[in-house]
C-alpha positions in Angstrom: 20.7 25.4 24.5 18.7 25.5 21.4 19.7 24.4 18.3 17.7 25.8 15.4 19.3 22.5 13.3 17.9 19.2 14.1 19.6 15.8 13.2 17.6 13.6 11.0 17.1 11.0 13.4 15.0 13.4 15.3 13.4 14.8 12.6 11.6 11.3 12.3 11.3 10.8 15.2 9.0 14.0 15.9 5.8 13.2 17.1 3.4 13.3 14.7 -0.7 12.9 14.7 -1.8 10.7 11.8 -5.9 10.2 11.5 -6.9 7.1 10.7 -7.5 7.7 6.9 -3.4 8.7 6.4 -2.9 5.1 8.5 -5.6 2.7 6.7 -5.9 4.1 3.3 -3.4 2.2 1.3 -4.2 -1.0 2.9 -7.9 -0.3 2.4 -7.7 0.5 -1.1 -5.1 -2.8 -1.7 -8.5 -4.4 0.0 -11.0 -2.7 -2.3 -9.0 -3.9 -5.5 -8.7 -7.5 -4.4 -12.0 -8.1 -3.6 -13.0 -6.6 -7.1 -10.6 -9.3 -8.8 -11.8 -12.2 -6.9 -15.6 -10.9 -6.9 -14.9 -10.7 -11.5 -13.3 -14.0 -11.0 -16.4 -15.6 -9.3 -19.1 -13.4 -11.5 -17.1 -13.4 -15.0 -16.0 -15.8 -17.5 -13.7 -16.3 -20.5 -11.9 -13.5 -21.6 -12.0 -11.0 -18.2 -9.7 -13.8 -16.2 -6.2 -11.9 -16.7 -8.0 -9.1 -15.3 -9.1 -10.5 -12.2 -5.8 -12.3 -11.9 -3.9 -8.9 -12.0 -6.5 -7.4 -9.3 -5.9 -10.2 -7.1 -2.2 -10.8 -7.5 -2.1 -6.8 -6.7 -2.7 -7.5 -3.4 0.8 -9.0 -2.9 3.1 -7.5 -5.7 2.4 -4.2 -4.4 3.6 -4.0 -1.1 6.5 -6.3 -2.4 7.2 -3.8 -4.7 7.4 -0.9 -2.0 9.4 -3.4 -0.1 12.3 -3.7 -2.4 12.3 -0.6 -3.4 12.6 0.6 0.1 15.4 -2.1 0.9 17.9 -1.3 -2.1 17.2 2.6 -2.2 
């Protein structure tokens, strides 16, 4: 028997193919930004530091964020 209605749980649970680009590209891009803010730590001075500190500290409050959100939604 066929149903033509599938549950959720195996709607999720459908295999899917995912290149790697769909798999890496948030963790890549979370790479890309932190290495700019610690590169413009090292490389700039003075006024460009709360910059670099928000590149850098992206690399945590981001997934932390997504985290939470995911938890209490």
């Amino acid at each position: 028997m066929c149903d033509l209605k599938q549950s959720r749980y195996e709607q999720a649970h459908m295999k899917t193919t995912l290149s790697l680009w769909s798999i890496f590209k948030a963790p890549f891009w979370l790479f890309v930004v932190s290495l700019a803010g610690i590169m413009l730590a090292l490389f700039v001075d003075s006024t460009w530091d709360w910059l670099a500190t928000l590149l850098v500290s992206s690399a945590v409050a981001i997934p932390v964020f997504f985290y939470l959100r995911a938890k209490f939604s």
